[in-house]
Structures are given as C-alpha cells and as structure tokens.
C-alpha positions as CSV (number, residue, x, y, z in Angstrom):
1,X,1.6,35.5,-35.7
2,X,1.5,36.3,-32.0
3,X,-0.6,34.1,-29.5
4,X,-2.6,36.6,-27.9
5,X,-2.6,35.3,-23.7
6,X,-5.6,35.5,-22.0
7,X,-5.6,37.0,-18.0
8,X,-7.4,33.6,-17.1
9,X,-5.4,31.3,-18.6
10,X,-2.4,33.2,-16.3
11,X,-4.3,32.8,-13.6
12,X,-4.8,29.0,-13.7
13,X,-1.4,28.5,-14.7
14,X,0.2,30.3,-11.6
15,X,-2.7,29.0,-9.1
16,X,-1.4,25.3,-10.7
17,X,2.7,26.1,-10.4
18,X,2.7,28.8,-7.6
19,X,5.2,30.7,-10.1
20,X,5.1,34.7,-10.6
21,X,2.6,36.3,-12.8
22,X,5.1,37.4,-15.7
23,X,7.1,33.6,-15.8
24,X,3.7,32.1,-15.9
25,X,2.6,35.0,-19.1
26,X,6.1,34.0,-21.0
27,X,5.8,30.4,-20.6
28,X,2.3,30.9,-22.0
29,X,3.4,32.5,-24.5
30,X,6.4,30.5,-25.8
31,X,4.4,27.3,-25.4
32,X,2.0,28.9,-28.0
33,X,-1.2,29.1,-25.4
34,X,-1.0,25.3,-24.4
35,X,-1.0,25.3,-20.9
36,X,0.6,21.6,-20.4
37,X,3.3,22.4,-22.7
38,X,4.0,25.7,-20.4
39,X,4.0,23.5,-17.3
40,X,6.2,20.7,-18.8
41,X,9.1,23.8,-19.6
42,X,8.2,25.6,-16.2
43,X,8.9,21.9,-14.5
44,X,12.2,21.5,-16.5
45,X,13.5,25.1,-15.5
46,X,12.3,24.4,-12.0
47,X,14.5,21.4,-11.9
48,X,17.7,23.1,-13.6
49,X,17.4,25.8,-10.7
50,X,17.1,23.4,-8.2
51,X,20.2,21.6,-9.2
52,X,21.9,25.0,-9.2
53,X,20.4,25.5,-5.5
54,X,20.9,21.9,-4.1
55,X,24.7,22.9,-2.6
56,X,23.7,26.2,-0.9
57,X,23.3,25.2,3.1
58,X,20.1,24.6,4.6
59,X,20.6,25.7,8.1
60,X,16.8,26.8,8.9
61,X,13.2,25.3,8.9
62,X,10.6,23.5,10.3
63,X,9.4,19.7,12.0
64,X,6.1,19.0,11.7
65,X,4.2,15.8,13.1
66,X,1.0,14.3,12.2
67,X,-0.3,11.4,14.1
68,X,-3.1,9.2,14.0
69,X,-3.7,6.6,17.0
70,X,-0.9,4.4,17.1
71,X,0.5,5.4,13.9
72,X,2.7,8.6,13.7
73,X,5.2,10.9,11.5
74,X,7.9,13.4,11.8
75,X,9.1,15.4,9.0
76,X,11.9,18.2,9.2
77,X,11.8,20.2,6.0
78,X,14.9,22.7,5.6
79,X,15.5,26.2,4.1
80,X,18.2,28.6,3.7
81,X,16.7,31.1,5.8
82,X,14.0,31.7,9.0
83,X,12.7,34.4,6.7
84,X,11.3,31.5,4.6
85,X,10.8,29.3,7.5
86,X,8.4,31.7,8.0
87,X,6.6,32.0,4.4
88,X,3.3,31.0,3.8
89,X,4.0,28.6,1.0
90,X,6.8,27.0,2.3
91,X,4.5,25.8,5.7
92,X,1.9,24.7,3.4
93,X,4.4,22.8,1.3
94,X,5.9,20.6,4.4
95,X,2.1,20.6,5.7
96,X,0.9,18.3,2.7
97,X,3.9,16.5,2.6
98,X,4.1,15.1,6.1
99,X,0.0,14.5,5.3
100,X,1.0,12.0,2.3
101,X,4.0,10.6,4.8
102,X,0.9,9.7,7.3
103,X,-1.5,8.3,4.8
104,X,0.9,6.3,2.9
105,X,3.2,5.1,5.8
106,X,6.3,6.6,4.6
107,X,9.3,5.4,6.5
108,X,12.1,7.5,4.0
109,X,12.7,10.7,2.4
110,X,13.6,9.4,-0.6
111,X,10.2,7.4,-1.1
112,X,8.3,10.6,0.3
113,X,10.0,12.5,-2.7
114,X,8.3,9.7,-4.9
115,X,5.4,9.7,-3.5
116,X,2.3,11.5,-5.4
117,X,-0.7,14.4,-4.1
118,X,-4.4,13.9,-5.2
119,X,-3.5,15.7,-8.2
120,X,-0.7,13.5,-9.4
121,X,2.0,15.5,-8.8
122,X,4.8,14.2,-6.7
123,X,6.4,15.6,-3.8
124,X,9.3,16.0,-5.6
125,X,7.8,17.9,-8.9
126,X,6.1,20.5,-6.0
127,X,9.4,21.0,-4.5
128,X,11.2,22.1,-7.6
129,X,8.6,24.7,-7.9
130,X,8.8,25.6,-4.6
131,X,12.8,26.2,-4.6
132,X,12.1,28.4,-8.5
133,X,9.4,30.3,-6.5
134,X,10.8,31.0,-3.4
135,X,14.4,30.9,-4.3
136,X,16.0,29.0,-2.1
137,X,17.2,26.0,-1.5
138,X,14.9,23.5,0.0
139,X,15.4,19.4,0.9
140,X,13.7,16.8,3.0
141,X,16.1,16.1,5.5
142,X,15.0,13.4,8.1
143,X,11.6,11.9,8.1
144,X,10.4,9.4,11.0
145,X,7.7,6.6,11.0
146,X,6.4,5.5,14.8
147,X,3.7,2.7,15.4
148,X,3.6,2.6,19.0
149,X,3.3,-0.4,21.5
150,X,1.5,1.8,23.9
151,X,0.3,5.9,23.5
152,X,1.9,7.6,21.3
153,X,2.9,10.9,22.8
154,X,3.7,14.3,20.2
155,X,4.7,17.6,21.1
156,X,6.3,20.7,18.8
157,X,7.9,23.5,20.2
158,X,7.5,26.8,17.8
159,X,8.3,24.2,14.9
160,X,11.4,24.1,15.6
161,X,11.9,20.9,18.1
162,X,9.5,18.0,17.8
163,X,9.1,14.7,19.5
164,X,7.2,11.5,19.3
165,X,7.0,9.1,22.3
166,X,5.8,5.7,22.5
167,X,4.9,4.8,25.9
168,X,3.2,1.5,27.4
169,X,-0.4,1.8,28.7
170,X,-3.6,3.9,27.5
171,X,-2.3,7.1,29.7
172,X,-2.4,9.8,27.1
173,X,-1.5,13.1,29.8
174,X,1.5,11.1,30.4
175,X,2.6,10.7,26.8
176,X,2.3,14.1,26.4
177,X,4.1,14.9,29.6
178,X,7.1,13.1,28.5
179,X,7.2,14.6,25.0
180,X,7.0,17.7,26.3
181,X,10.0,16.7,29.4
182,X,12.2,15.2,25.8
183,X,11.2,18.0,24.3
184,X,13.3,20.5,27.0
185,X,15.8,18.3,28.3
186,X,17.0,16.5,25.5
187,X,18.0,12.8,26.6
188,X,20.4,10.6,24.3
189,X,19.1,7.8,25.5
190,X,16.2,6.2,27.5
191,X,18.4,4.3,30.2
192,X,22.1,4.6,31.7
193,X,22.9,1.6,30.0
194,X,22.0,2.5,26.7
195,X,24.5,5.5,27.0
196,X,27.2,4.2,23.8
197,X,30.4,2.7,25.6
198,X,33.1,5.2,23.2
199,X,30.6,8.6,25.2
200,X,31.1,6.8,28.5
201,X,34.7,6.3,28.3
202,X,35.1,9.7,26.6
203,X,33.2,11.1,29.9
204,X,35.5,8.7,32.0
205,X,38.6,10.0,30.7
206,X,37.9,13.9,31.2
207,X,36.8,13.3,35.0
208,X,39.9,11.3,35.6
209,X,41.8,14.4,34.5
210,X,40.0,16.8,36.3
211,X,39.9,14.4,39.8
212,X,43.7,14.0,39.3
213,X,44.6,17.5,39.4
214,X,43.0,17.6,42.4
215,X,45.5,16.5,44.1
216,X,43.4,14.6,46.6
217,X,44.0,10.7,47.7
218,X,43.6,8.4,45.3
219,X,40.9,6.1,47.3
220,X,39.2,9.4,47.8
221,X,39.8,10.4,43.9
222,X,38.1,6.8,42.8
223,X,34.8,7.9,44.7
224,X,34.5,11.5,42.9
225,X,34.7,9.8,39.7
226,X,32.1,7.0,40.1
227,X,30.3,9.8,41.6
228,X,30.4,12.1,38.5
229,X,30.1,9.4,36.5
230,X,26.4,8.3,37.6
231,X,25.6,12.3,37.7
232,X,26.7,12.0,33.6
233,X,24.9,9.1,32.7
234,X,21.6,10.4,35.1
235,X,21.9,13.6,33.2
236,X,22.1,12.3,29.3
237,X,19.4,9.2,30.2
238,X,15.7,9.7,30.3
239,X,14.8,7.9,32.8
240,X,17.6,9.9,35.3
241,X,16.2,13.5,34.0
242,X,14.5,15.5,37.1
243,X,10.8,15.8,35.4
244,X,10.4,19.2,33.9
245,X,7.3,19.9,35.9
246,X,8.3,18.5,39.1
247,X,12.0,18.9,39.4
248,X,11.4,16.5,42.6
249,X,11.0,13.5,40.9
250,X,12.8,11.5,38.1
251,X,11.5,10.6,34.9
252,X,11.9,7.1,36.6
253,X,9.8,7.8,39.5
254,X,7.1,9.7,37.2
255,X,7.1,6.4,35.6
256,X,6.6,3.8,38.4
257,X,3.7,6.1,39.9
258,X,1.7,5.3,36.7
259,X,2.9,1.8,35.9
260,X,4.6,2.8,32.7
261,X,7.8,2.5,30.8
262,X,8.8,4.7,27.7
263,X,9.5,2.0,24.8
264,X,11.1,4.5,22.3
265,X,11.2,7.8,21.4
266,X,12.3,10.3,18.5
267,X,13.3,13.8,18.9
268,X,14.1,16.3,15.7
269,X,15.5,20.0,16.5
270,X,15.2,21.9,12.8
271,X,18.8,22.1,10.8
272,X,20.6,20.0,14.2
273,X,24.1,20.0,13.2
274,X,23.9,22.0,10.2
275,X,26.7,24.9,10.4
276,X,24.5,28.4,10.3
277,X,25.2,30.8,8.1
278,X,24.9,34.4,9.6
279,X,22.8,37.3,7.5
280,X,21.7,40.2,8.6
281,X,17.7,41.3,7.9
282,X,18.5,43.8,5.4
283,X,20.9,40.8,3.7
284,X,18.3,38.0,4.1
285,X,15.4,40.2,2.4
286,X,17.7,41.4,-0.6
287,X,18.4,37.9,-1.2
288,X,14.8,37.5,-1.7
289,X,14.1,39.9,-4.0
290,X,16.7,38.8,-6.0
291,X,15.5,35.2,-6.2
292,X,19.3,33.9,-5.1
C-alpha cells in the first residue's frame, strides 16, 4: 500500500534539511511518512556525499568576524567556487557558525564542528547538508579566538580579508585604523625583531648577491646591504609600515602620538595558500546544475 505524501509534510521537511523538493518527497516516501526517519537517511546520504566531496580543493570563500567587547572571533569558511561564495545559503551557514564560535568561546575548528545550534543540531550535521545541497565541497578551515588587553579592533574587506587587532588603551578609531592599515598592507610581524631569523637570512643572502654583482667596493657594498636590509624588515613589520592614510608617518609614529602599542594581531585572506583551480562561468554554473 502506497504512503500517500502530503505537500506540508514536504514543506517542513525541506525548510528543516535545506534539501530539494523531490529528495525531501522520496525520502518521505521511503521512510513510510515519518519525517525523523527521512531525516536520519537524508543525514546518512549527506554524510556519504560529503566523504565523496572532502578531497575536491577548496580554493574560494568567505572570513567572517563577530566581536563582542573584549572578546572576538574569526572564521574562514571555504568553497569550491566564488559562485557559491556568493550563495545565500552558504553566507548564512558560516553566519550562524561564527555566532556559536562567539557565544561559546570556540578556540578550534574541530570543537566548532562539535558544537550544537538552538535546535540541537551540530555544526557539523548542518554542514553535511549544506555540501548534499549545494554540491560542493565545503570545510572550516581556520577559526581564531581574541580576548584583548586593550580595544579590540575588526575590519573585513568584501569577505574576503579580515583582521582582528588588539591594541592597548580605550581608543576605538585607532583600533579600527590599524585593522584597516593590516588589512592593505599585510605585515608578518608587529616589530623588526619578530621578523623569523631563517626569512632574515634568506633576505640577507639575495641582497648579498645582488650588491656583489655590482661590482662596487666592498666597504661601500656592506652599507647597501644593511641598508636594504632595514628597508626589508621596515616593510614586512607593522610597526615600519607607512600608515595607509597618511603615508607620512609610520605605524610607529601613529602609535606614540596616541600612547599606544598593538599587542597582537590576526589577519585571514579567504583560501591563502590554497592552489586555485581555474573555471570558466559557463563551467562553474554547469557544475551546479549538476550537483558535482
């Protein structure tokens, strides 16, 4: 005898898994009408496609930050493509999540996976059927926890670059100022001395070569390099940075005119690292209608 499906129980089953209208009608209808039962065998096929999907390279998405006084998080959430970067349900996916990272005080991706919504569901259930949804491949990648000395300063750029600052004092413009400066100019480090010895003498070793072939005196040849040397370690240290909005001052000046000192900071830049694979639009949009 056949279970005759009703329209609303459909519609509660896809608002409560996200999934398409006709998975959401068969699951109904090989669970027998039970709705839990559907959910329980939706959630098991989500997680077999996700397996299937963890390899494919995530070389797009988003950082989000949430902050709250002192306390502060930075999540970077990454797709195969921008074309989902973009998609409604993937932003409101890493939205929730980096609001349970907050409210919890989540320091690690793998505990955020753990980690439950109101409705009991973990972030790692809602993720499953988020990659069988969407169709792509979709992973926490770095999550940061900040509780500042000072202000902490946040700024996000399109989504794609996001920083938190903690800086000493009650100066909030300024924390945002030097997000903002991290933000463009990208420091390693705060100070010249925090610069890692193996990049300095990497750095060393290339302007050797290049004052060398100069041909100049070696006295002369000493000089250049020390020279180029502070220019490096200026240029890769906060603190040595021209400031973004007044190229006539350092970070370091900017700091001593308001009695402050930046105590840490943490920068993200979405899929950093990650090798890109190139598509076309046409390619990118086929793949979605596929569900590859």
């Amino acid at each position: 005898m056949s279970v005759v499906i009703s329209a609303s129980l459909v519609k509660e089953l896809r608002e409560r898994t996200g999934a398409a209208i006709m998975d959401c009608k068969n699951a109904l209808v090989t669970a027998g009408g039970d709705i839990d039962v559907a959910i329980e065998a939706m959630r098991v096929s989500g997680q077999a496609k996700a397996v299937k999907k963890a390899s494919r390279v995530v070389a797009e998405g988003i950082v989000v930050i949430r902050h709250q006084g002192k306390l502060g998080v930075m999540l970077e959430v990454n797709c195969e493509t921008d074309f989902v970067a973009r998609d409604a349900s993937f932003l409101d996916f890493t939205s929730k999540v980096v609001e349970v990272a907050l409210k919890n005080e989540i320091d690690t991706t793998e505990a955020l996976l753990d980690a439950k919504f109101a409705s009991g569901e973990s972030v790692e259930d809602v993720r499953q059927v988020l990659i069988t949804k969407i169709g792509e491949n979709i992973q926490l990648r770095r999550l940061a926890l900040v509780r500042a000395e000072g202000v902490l300063g946040s700024y996000s750029h399109g989504g794609k670059i996001g920083v938190m600052v903690d800086v000493t004092g009650d100066n909030e413009s300024l924390a945002k100022d030097l997000a903002m400066h991290i933000a463009a100019s990208k420091p390693a480090v705060i100070l010249p001395e925090q610069v890692p010895q193996e990049l300095v003498a990497e750095e060393r070793k290339v302007q050797v070569e290049q004052a060398l072939e100069s041909g100049k005196p070696k006295e002369l040849v000493d000089k250049m390099i020390e020279g180029r040397m502070r220019k490096f370690l200026n240029e890769v240290s906060l603190v040595g940075q021209p400031f973004v909005k007044d190229p006539a001052i350092t970070v370091a000046d900017l700091l001593k005119q308001n009695a402050a000192k930046v105590v840490s900071f943490i920068r993200f830049e979405a899929a950093e690292g990650i090798e890109k694979k190139v598509d076309n639009f046409a390619e990118e949009v086929m793949a979605q209608v596929k569900g590859s």
